[in-house]
C-alpha positions in Angstrom: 56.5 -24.5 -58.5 53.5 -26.2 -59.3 54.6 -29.5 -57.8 56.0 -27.9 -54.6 52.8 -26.2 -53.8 50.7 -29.8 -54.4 53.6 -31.1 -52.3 52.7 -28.7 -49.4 48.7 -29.5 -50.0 49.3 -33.2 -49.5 51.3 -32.8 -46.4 48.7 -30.2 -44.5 46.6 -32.9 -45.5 48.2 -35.6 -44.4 48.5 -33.6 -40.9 45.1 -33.2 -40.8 44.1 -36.4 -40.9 46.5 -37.9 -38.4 45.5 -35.2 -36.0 41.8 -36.1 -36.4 42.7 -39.9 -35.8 44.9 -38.9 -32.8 41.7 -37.1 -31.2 38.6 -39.0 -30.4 35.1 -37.1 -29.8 32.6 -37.7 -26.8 31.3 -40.7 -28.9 34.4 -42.4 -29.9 34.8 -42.5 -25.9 31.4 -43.4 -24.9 31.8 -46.4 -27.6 35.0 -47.5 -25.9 34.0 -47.6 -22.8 31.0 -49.8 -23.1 33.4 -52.3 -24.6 35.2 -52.0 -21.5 32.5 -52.3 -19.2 31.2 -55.4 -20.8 34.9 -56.6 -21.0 36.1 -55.8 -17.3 37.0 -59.0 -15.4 38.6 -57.3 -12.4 40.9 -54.0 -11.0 42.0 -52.8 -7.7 42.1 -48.6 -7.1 42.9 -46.3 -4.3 41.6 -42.6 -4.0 41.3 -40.0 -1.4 37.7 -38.8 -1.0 37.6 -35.3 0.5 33.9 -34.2 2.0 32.7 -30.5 1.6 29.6 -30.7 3.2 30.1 -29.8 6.8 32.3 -26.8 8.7 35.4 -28.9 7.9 36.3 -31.3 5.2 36.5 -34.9 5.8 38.9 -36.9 4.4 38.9 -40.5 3.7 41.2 -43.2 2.3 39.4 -45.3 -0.1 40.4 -48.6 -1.4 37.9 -50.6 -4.1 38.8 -54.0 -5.6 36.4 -55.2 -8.1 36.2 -59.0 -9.4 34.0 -60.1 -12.2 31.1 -60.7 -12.5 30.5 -59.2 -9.1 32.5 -59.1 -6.2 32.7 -55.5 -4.6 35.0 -55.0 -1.5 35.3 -50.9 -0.8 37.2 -49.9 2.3 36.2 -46.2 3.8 38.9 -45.2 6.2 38.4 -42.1 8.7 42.2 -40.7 8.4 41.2 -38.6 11.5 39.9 -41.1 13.8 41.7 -44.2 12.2 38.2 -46.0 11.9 37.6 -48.2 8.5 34.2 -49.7 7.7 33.8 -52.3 4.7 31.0 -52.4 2.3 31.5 -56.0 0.9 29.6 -58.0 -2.1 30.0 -61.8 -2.4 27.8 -64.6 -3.7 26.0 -64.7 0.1 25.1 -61.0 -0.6 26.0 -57.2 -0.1 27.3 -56.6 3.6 28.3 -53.5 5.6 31.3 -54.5 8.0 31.9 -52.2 11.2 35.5 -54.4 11.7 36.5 -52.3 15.0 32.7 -52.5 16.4 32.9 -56.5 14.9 29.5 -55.5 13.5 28.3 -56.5 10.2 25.0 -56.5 8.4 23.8 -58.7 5.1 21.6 -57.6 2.7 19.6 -59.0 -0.2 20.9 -56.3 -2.4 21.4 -55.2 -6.2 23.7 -52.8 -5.0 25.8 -51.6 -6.4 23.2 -51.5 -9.3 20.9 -50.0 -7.8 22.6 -46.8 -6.7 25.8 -45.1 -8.1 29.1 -44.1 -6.1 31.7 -41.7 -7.4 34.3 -44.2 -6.4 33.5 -46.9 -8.4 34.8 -46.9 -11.9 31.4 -48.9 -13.0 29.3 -46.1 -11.6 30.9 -43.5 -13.5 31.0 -45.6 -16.8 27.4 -45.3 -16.3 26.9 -41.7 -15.7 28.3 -40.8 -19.0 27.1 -43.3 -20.9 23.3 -42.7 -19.8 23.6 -39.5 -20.0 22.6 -38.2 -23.5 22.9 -34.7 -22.4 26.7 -34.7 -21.3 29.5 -32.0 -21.4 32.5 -32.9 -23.0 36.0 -31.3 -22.8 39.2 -32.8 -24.3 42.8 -31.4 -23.0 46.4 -32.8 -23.7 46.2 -35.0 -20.7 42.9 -36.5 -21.2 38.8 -35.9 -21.1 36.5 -34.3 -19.0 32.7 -34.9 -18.9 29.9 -33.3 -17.1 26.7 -35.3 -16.6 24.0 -35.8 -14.1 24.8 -37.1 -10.7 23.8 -41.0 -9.7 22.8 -40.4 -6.1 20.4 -40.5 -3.5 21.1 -36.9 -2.2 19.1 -34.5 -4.5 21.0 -31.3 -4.0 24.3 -32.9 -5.5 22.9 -32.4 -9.3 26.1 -32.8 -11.1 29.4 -34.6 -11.2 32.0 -34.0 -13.3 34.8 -36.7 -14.2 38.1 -36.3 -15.7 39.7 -40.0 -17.2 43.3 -39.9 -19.0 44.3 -40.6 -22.3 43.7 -44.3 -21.0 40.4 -43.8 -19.9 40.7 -44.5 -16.5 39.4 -42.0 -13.5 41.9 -39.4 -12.1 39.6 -37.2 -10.6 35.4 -36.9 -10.0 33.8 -34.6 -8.1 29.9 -33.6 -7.2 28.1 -30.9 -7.5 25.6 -29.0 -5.9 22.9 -26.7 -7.8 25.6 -23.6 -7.2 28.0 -25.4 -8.8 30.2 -26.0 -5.7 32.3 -29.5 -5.1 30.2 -30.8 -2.3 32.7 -34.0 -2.7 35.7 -34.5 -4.7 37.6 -38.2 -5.1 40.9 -38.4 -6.5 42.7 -41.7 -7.7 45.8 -42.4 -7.0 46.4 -45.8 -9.0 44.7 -48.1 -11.0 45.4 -51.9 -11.3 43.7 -53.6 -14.4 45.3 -57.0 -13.6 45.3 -57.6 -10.2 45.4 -61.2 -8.4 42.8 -61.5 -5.2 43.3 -64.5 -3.1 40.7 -67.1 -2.9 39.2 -65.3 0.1 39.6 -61.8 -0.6 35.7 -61.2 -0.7 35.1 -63.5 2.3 32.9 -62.1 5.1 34.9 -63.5 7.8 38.3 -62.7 6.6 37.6 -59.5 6.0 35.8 -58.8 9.6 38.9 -60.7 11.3 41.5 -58.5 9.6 42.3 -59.0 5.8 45.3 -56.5 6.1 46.2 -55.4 10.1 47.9 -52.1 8.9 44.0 -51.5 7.7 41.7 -52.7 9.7 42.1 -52.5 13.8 42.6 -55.4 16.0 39.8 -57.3 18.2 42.1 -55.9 21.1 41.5 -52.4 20.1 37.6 -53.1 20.0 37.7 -54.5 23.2 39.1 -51.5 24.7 36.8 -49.0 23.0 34.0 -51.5 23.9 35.1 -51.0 27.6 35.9 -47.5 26.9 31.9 -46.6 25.5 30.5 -48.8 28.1 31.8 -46.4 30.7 31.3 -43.1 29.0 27.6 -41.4 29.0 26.4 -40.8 25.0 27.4 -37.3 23.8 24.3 -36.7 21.3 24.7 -34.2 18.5 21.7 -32.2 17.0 21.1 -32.9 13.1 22.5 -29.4 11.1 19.7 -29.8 9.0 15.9 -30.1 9.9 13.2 -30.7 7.1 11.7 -26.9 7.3 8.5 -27.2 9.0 9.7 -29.7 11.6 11.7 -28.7 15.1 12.8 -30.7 18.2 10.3 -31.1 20.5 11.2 -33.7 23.3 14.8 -35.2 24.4 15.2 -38.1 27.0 17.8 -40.5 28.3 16.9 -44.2 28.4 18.9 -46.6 29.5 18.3 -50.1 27.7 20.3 -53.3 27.7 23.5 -51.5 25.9 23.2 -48.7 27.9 22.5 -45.2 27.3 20.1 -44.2 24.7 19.2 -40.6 23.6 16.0 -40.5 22.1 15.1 -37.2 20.1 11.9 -36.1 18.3 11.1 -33.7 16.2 7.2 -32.8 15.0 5.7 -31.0 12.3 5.2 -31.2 8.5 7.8 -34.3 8.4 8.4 -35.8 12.1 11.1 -38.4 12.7 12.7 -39.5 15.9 16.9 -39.9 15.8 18.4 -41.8 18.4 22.2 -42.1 19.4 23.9 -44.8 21.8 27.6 -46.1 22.6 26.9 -49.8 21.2 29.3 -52.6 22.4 31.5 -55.1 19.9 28.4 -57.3 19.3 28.1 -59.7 16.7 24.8 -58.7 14.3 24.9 -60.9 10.9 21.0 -61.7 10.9 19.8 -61.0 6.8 17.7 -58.1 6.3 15.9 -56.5 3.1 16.9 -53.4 2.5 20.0 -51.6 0.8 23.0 -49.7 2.0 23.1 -46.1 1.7 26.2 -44.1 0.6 26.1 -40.7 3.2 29.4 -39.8 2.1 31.4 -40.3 5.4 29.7 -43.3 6.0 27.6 -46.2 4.8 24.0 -46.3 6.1 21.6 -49.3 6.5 17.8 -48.3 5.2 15.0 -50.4 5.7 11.8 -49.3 4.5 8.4 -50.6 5.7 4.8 -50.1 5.5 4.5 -46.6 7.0 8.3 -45.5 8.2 11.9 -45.9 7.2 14.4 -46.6 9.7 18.2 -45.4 8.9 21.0 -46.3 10.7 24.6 -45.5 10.4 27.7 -45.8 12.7 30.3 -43.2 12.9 33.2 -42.4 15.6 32.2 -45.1 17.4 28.6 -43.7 17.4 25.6 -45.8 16.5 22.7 -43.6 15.2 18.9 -44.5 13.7 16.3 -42.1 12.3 12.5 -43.1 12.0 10.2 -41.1 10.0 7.8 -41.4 7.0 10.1 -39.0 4.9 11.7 -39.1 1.5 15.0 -41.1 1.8 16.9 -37.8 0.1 15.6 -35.9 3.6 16.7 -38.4 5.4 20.0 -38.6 3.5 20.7 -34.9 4.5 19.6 -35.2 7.7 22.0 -38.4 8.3 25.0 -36.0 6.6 24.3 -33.0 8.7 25.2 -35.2 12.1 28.7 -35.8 11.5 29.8 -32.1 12.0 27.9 -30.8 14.5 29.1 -30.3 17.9 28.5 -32.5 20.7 25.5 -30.8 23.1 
């Protein structure tokens, strides 16, 4: 009798320790994916990104191909409006490509060091790793952690990140300070050994169509270009206004590529946004500033002296705000455009 019940001991034992090996805590995972980060040499993922922050959610299809030690090629696709724009890191620097508009823009950049997006597996490495203070969950499917959000938007506070058993991303989502998803991107597939042709991260390539079921043709852009040359500017009025600060003036200019609406707002933060129809022309000149992630977009901020300038292009719709204010008031103003009505 004795021997049976010893018998039983040992096995609960035994059980006891192979569950504990089979479950790893928050460290065991923060350890391992350090390793990994410092091991990557390359993956490919796709994800849809949904956006919470206007009337009605925006949905994107995202496609990020990473290469060590750091080539960066993240395609944003408007599934409504069938537009894609191209935020592209190569040896010559970071670029944001407008392929449809045959726009694109060079930076000298850290990104994306210097600023984290959920759709990048490197970005949320980070968040949990720097993040001494994170929540930790683990399921039968994987791990959930909750740590502070990487942006430039202040009200999104949070994210919260769920990788499988694997440690890959299958879902991340941002946070507001009410706890509600504000954004939400969820993977669809993850390639850890993929094979990028020689040009993959080329500037040119990728503006003259890497894939043609992505990015439109030249003959599209030259229709919308003689479409927008035709059509007056339909301006839209930010959601959101620094408080303090209202419209106060509103004019029509026409300049060299046509219409231009000018609007400006005074008060305790003044800024000017203006919003014109541009044409498929060729702007590659290097400038020093750093892209901006809006969410539905990619923005261009320059900072000087004594104002900011943001610009951003979005359904065919090229807008720039001027002001001396924080970039995250900026950042919201920038995000409250896209679902406004047209005046």
């Amino acid at each position: 009798m004795r021997r049976i019940a010893w018998g039983v001991a040992a096995l609960l034992l035994i059980m006891v320790v192979l569950t504990g090996c089979g479950q790893k805590n928050a460290a065991d995972i923060v350890s391992d994916l350090s390793k990994r980060y410092e091991k990557m040499e390359g993956y490919t993922t796709k994800a849809k990104m949904t956006i919470h922050t206007g009337k009605t959610p925006q949905i994107y299809e995202v496609e990020v191909w990473y290469k060590q030690p750091n080539f960066y090629r993240v395609s944003l696709k408007n599934t409504k409006k069938d537009i894609t724009q191209i935020l592209l890191r190569n040896d010559d620097g970071v670029y944001v490509l407008t392929p449809h508009l045959n726009k694109s823009f060079r930076f000298q950049s850290d990104w994306p060091e210097s600023s984290g997006q959920i759709y990048l597996y490197q970005s949320l490495i980070n968040s949990i790793i720097d993040d001494q203070s994170r929540g930790f969950k683990a399921g039968s499917d994987g791990y959930q952690f909750d740590v502070r959000a990487k942006t430039n938007n202040q009200t999104l506070s949070r994210q919260r990140i769920w990788l499988n058993k694997d440690l890959y991303p299958t879902k991340a989502v941002l946070l507001n300070d009410q706890d509600q998803v504000m954004v939400e991107v969820t993977f669809d597939r993850f390639n850890t050994d993929p094979s990028f042709d020689k040009d993959a991260f080329d500037m040119n390539r990728n503006m003259n169509g890497l894939n043609e079921q992505t990015l439109p043709s030249m003959r599209h852009a030259q229709t919308d270009k003689n479409h927008h040359s035709e059509k007056e500017v339909e301006a839209m009025v930010p959601g959101y206004v620094p408080k303090g600060s209202q419209l106060v003036d509103e004019q029509t200019v026409v300049s060299m590529e046509g219409e231009v609406v000018i609007m400006r707002y005074q008060g305790r933060q003044p800024f000017t946004l203006t919003q014109k129809n541009p044409d498929a022309v060729q702007a590659s000149a290097p400038m020093y500033g750093q892209p901006v992630d809006l969410g539905y977009t990619v923005g261009i901020l320059l900072e000087g002296s004594e104002k900011k300038r943001l610009s951003w292009t979005h359904n065919n719709t090229e807008f720039e705000l001027y002001g001396n204010l924080p970039v995250a008031e900026m950042v919201k103003i920038a995000q409250s455009v896209q679902d406004q009505p047209k005046k």
